[in-house]
N, C-alpha and C positions, 0 to 999 in steps of 0.2 A: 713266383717270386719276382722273376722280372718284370711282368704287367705291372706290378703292385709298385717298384720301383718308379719302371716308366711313370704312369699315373704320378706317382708324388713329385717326380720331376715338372711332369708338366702345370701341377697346381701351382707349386713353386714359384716356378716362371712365371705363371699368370697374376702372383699375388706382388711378385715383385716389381711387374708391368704398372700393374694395378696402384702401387706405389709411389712408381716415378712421378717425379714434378712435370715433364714433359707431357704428362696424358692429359692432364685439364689444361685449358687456357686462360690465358691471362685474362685480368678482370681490374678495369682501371676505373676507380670510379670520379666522380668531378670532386668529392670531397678530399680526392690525393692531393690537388692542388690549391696553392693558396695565388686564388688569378690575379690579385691585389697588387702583390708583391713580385710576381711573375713580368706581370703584364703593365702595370701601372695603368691611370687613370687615364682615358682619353681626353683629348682637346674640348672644353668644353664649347656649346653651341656661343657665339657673339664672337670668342675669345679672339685674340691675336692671333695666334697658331692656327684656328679653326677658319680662320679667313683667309690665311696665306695659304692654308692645304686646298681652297674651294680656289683660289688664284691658280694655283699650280695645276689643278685638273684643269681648269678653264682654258689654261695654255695650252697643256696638251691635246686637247681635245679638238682645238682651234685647228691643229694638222690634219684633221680626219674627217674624213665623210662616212655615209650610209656605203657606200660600194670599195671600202677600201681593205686589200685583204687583211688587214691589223682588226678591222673590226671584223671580217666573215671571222678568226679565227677567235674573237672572242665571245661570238654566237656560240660557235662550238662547244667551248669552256662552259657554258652555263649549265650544262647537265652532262659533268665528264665524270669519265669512268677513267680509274687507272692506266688501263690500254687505249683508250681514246687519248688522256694525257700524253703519255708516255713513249709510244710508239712512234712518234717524229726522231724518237733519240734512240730507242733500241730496235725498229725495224718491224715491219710487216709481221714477222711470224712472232712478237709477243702479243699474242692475242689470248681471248678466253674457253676459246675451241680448243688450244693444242695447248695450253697452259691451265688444265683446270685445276691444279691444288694452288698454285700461285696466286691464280684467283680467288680460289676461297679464303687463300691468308688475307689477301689483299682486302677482301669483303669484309672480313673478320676486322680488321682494323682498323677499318672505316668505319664498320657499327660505331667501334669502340672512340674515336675520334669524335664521332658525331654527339655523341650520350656525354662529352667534356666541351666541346665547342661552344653546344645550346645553351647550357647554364651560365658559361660565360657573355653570351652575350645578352643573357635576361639579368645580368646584374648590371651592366651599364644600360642597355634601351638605346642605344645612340639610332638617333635619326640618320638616313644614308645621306649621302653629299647630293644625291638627284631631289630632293625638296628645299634647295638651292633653286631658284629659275635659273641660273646661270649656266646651271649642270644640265646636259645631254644623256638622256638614258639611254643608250646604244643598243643596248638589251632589254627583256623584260624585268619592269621593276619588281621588284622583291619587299616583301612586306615586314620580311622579320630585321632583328635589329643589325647594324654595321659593324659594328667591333667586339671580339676581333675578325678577321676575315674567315671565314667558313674555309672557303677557295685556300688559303693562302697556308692555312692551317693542313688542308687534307694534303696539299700539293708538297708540300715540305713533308710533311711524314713519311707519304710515299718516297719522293727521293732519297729519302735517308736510308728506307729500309730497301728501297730497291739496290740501292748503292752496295749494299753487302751481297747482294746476287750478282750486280754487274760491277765491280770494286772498278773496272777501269775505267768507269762512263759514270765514274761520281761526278766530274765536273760537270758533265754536259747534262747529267740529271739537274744538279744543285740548279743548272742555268735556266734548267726548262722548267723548273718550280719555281724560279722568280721572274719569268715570261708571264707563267698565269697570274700571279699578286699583280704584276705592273698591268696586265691587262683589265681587269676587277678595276683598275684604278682609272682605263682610258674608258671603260664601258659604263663608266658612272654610276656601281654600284657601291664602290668603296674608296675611304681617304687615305692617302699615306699613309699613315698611323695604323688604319685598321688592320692593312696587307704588316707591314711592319710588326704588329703585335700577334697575327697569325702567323706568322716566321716565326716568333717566337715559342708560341705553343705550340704548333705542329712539330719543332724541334724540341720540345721538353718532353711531347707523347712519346715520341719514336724514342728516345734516349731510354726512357721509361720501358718500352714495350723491348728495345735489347738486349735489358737485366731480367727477362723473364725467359725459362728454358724453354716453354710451352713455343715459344715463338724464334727461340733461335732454334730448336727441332726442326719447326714448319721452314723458317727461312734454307736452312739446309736442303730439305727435301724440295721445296724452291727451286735452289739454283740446281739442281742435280735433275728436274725438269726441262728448267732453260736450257742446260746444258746437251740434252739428251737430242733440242733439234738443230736444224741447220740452221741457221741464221746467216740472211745474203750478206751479209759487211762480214760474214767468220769474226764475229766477236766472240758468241759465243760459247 
């Protein structure tokens, strides 16, 4: 009689597990958003705006060479990973070795960033500000479209959702995601506008992906990783 107990307890539990909102993940698709109205219309190509923004890179770019570290570090940026971003602000030991569910969240959310980002930028097509002669490609040019920022988009989500693992390093996260958008912009892949409208969507996914338990589960289990190694600043 007891087995027979035990057993239905443990189906129980498994049907309850089985249940939870927590066990699937979240699943955001591009049609949740309306990028229209989110994001508004970019500048378009001739316009007044779109020539003051080709101005303003022109400026800044005027400050920089091939050997200057503002552009090694925006080499870097061009194929980053969350711990390659990230780790200037939380430290050597957040990495993907001693961090692997964190990473996986972090992966997972990047798919899911990525599957919203691309439709938005096939529905404007914007041309990048580097088919300007004006403009300097720092980096390798990139074929797909400019707005809104891919970069600026993933770098802001992450912060945001890092920020609930590391709550006391939200600032210096928020700062180091808008390090990368302003660099996209000194590297000549992107305008004002573009980094500006990925700020905006990368903060509207992350806001999105909060409300979902699947993901505040994973963030939990997150920072209770982070937490578990040493970190040399004892942050965390």
């Amino acid at each position: 009689m007891k087995s027979v107990s035990t057993l239905v307890f443990a189906l129980s539990l498994l049907f309850s597990l089985a249940l939870s909102p927590t066990t699937q993940p979240a699943s955001l698709s591009p049609s949740d958003f309306d990028f229209k109205s989110l994001l508004g219309d970019p500048p378009s190509d001739g316009s007044a705006i779109q020539q003051a923004e080709i101005r303003k890179i022109v400026a800044l770019q005027s400050h920089h060479t091939e050997s200057d570290p503002d552009i090694a570090r925006c080499k870097r940026e061009v194929d980053m990973t969350v711990f390659s971003a990230f780790s200037p602000v939380l430290g050597p030991s957040f990495n993907k070795k001693e961090l692997p569910r964190t990473a996986a969240l972090m992966e997972e959310v990047y798919d899911q960033s990525r599957t919203i980002s691309k439709p938005a930028k096939k529905l404007w097509d914007r041309r990048r500000p580097f088919f300007d002669p004006l403009v300097h490609a720092f980096v390798k040019k990139e074929p797909n479209a400019s707005y809104p920022s891919g970069h600026a988009t993933e770098a802001t989500m992450w912060a945001t959702l890092l920020a609930e693992i590391f709550p006391e390093d939200r600032s210096a996260l928020m700062a180091r995601a808008d390090q990368i958008g302003q660099d996209r912009i000194l590297a000549g892949m992107h305008y004002p506008s573009d980094v500006a409208a990925g700020v905006k969507l990368g903060a509207e996914i992350a806001r999105r992906m909060l409300l979902d338990d699947h993901i505040q589960a994973e963030l939990a289990q997150a920072k209770a990783e982070c937490a578990a190694l040493t970190n040399p600043k004892s942050k965390i």
